[in-house]
NUDOTI-545107 format. One record per atom (N, C-alpha, C): residue in one letter; y, z, x. Coordinates in steps of 0.02 Angstrom, whole numbers, plus 50000, padded with zeros to 5 digits. Layout:
BEGIN
AYZX ...
This chain:
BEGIN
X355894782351790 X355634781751858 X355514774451876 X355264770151835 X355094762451838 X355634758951854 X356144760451815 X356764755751807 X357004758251878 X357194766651927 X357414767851982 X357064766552028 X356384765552039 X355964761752066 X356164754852102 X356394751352057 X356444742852040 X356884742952081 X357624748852058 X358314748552095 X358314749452158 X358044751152185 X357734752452256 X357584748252285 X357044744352255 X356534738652289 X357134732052304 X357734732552223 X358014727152245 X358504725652277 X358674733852294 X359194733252346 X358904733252421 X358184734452431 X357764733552497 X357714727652504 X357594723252459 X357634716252456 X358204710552485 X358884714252452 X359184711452494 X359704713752552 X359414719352594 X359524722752647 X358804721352706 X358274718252668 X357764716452716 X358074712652777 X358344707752759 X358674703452838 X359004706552883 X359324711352857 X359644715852919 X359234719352957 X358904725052907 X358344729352913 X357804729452938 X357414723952911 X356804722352904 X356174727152884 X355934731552910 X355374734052896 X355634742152885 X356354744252879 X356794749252875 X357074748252802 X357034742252787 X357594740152731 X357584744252658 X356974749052653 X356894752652612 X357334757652625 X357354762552679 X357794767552695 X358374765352702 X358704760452701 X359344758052720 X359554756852630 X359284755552596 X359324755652525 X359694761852498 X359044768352521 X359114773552504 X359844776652535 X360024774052582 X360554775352607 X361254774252583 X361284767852556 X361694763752535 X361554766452469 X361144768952419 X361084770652364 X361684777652339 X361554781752413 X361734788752417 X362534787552425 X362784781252442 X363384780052449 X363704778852398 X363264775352354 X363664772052274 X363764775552244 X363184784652245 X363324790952206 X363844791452246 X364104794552276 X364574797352315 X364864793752288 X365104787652296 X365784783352278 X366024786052197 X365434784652150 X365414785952066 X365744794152072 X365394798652122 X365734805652100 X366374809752159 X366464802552184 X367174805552219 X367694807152177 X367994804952111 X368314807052062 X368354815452055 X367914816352049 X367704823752035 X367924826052093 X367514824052149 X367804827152230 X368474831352224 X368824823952217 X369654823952222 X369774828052163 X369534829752091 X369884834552055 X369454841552087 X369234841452102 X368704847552136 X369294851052184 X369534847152241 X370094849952281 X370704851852244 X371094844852199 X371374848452188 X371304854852132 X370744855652086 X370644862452087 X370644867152123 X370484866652179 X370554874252251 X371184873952267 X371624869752267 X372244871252283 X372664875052224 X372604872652167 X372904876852106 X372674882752112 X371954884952120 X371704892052093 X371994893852167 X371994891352228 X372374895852285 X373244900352269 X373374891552244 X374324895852208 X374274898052170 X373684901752141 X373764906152093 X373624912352105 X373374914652177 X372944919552190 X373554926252189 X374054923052191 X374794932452188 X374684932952113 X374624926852075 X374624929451998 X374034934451991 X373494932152004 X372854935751998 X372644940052022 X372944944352084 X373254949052131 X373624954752077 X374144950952062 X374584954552010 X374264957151958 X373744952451937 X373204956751859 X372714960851888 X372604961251951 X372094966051943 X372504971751992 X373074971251991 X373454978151991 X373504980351936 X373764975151891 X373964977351841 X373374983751789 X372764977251778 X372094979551745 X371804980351799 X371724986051852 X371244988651887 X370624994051854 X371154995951792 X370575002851759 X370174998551726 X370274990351693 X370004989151632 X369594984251658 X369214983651669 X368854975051712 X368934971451632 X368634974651598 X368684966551531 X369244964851524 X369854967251521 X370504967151502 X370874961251573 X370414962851625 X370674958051675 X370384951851681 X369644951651654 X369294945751655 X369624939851601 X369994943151535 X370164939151482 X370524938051511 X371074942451536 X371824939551595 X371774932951616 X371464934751679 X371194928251714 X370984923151685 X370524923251648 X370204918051612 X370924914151584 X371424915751531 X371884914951497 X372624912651537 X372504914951635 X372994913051660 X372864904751680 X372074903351708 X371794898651724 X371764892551666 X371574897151586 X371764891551565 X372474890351541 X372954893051539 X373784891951545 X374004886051598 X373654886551651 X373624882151705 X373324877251715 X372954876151652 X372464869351651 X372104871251729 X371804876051738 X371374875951794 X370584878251783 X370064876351789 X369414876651788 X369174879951844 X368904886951834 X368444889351922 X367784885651915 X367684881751886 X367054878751867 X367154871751904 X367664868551906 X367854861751941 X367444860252010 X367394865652037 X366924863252122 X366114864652120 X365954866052058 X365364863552057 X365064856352023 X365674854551984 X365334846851944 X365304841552030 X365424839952076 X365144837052110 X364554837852135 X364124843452119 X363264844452183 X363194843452108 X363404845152044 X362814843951982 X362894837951963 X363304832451969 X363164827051951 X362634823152014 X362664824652061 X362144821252114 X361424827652119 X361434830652081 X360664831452085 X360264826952045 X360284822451977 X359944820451958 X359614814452017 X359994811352036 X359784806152087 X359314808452134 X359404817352167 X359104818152222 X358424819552188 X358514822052135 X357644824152100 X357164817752084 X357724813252050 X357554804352046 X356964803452090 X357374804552167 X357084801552241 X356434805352252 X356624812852262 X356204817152249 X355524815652212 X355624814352152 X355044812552130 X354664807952116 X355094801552128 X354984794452166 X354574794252223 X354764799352275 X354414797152332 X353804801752348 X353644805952292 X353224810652275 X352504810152225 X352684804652196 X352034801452150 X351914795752180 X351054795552168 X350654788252190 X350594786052150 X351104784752086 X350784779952041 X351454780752010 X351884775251978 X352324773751920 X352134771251864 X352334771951808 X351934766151778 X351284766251758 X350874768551783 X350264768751780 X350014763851832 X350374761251883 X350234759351931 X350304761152006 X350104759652049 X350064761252117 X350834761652148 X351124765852168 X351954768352199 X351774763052252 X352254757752261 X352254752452329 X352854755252365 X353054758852324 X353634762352375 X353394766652446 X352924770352429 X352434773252477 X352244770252539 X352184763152551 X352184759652579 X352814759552653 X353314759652629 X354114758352666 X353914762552706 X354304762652745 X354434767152827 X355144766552849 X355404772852883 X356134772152923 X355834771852993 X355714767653026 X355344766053102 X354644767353082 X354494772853138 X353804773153115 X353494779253045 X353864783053020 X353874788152986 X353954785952906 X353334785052867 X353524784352783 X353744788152770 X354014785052695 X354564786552679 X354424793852629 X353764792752590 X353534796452559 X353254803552600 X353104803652653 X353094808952712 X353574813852715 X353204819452755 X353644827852742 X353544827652842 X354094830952866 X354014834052942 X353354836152946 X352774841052904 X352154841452932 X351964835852935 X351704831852888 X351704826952895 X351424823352967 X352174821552997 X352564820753044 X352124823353113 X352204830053105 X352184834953181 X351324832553159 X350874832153101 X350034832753101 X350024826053150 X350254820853099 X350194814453150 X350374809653229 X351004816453249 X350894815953339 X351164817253367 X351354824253320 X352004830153349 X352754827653343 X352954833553375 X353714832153388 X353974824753429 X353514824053484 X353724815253515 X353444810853494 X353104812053443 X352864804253404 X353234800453382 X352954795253345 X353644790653334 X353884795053266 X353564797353217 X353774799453162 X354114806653169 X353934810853224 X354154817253239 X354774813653275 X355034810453305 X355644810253330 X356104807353298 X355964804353234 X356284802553167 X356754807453149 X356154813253147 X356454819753102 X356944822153159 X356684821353215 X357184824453287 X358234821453263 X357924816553246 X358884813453253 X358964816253188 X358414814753126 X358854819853070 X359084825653064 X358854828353098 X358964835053123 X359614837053149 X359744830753210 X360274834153256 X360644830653214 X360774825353183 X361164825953121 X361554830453077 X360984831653054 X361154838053008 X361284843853051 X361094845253113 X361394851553133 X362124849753167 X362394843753190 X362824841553196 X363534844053133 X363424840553078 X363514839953022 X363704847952999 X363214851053013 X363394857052977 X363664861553022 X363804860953098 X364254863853149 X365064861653134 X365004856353086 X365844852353077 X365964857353010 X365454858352969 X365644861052905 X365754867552905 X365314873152953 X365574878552985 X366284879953005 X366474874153044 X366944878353078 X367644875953018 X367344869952957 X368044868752931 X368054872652880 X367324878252864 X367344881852800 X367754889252837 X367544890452899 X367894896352921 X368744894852914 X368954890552954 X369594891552948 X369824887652862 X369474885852823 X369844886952776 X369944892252728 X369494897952736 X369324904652705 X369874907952740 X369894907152814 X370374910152839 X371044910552828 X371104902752814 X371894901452771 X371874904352681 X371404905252682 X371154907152613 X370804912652579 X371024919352620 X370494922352607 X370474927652541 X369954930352496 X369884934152466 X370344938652436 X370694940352399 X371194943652373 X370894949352373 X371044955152409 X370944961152352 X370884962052281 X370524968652239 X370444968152171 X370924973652152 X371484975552196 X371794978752173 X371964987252191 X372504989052194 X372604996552245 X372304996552321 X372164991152348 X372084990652413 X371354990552428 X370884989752375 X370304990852386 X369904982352361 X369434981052423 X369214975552425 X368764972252380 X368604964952336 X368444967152294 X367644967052311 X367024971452276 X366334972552282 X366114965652297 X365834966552374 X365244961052400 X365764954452412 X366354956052448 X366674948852469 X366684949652535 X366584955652577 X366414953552650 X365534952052661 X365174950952612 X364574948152642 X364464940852618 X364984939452576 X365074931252549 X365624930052616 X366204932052631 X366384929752667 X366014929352750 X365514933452750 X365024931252806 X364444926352816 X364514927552733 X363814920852725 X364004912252715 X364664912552688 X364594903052672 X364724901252759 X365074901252775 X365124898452840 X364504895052849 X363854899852852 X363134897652844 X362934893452817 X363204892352764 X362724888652702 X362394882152712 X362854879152760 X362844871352761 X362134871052810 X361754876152850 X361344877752903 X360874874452849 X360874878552778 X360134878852744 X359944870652734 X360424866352750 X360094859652745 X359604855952782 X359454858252834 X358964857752882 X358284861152852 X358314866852801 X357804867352775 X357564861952744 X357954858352669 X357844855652644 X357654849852672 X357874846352719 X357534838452765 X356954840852792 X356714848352795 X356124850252830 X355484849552776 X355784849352709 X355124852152669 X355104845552606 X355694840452613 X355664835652545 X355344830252566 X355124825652527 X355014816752558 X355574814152595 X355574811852651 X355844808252685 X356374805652650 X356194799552603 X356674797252556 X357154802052524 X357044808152510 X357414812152480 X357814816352550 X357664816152598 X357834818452657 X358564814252680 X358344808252702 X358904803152700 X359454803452647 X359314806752565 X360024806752535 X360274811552554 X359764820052564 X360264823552576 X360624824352654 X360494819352704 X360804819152762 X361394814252746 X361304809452700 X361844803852693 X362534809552649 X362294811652606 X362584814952565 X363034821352613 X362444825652645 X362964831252657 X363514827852718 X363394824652758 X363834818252799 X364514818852764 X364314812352711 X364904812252649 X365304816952653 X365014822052608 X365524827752602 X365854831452667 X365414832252698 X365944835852777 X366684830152766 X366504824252782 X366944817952802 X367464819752741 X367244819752679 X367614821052628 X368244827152619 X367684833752637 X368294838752645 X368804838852676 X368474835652749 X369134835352786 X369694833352771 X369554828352723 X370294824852713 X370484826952660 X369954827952599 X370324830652525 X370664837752554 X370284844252601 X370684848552607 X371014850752676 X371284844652685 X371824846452752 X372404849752719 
């Protein structure tokens, strides 16, 4: 915590001249970028993982015609075609698990009054008028929605609801180009029309999360889910 502390302060340090009395959140910003940069690697094998396991979906079609009576007999299938193919269904999650450590980092950075056994000066910083260490109640206790700190949360907001109206409509039509295979004899497989009703959604639940974390931790996941919209687009055109 001490040492990510420091990393913070000294990248506020020298973003103060631009910034000035922001230069903490502009840190945090610029911080959320360097993760992103370190786990775009993954990104890019992440896609092209969805594109392999997509050209594979007549093979996998084909096994659970084949093994429709046997589910174990189809699970080893699969398993054994994927790895024939050097393909991982596991690949599109190593990008959100390598950037949670950072967000819990922030999380709990901007969540203790004391490091060290000393006083958190991080607590201190502000993005305008709104610290950093601050939650939306917070916010709305100290002067509502048009205060200076409630209208903070106002642009993060339309941000993020921005943000996740782009990720909607690029998760629909890529499901659409992509959708669900049957499990075989024409029958759909259990609980894929209420997944295929629900991700479209998913990207909504981030507005929870900027509603209920520290500020500081708010700003990565607005910088972050940003990123990735921007990202998909291009890894999966």
């Amino acid at each position: 915590m001490s040492v990510f502390a420091s990393l913070v302060d000294h990248l506020a340090d020298l973003l103060q001249p631009l910034f000035g009395a922001s230069a903490a959140a502009a840190a945090i910003v610029l911080f959320t970028a360097l993760v992103r940069l370190l786990v775009h690697p993954l990104s890019r094998a992440a896609a092209r993982g969805q594109k392999a396991r997509t050209a594979l979906q007549p093979r996998v079609a084909e096994l659970r015609r084949k093994h429709a009576k046997n589910p174990e007999k189809l699970q080893r299938a699969v398993l054994e075609l994927h790895a024939e193919e050097k393909v991982s269904p596991l690949s599109g999650c190593l990008p959100s698990l390598c950037q949670a450590p950072a967000f819990f980092l922030l999380y709990h950075l901007f969540s203790s009054s004391s490091i060290g056994g000393q006083a958190n000066e991080l607590l201190s910083h502000h993005l305008l008028a709104a610290p950093l260490g601050g939650r939306w109640a917070d916010a709305l206790g100290a002067g509502g929605v048009t205060g200076g700190a409630g209208l903070v949360y106002v642009v993060l907001f339309a941000v993020v609801a921005a943000v996740a109206a782009f990720s909607y409509r690029l998760t629909k039509r890529t499901m659409a180009a992509q959708p669900l295979l049957p499990a075989g004899g024409g029958e759909a497989v259990p609980g894929a029309g209420a997944i295929t009703r629900a991700m479209p959604f998913m990207s909504f639940f981030t507005l929870v999360t900027v509603a209920v974390v520290p500020l500081a931790a708010a700003l990565y996941v607005v910088t972050s889910t940003t990123w990735s919209a921007v990202e998909r687009a291009f890894l999966y055109r």
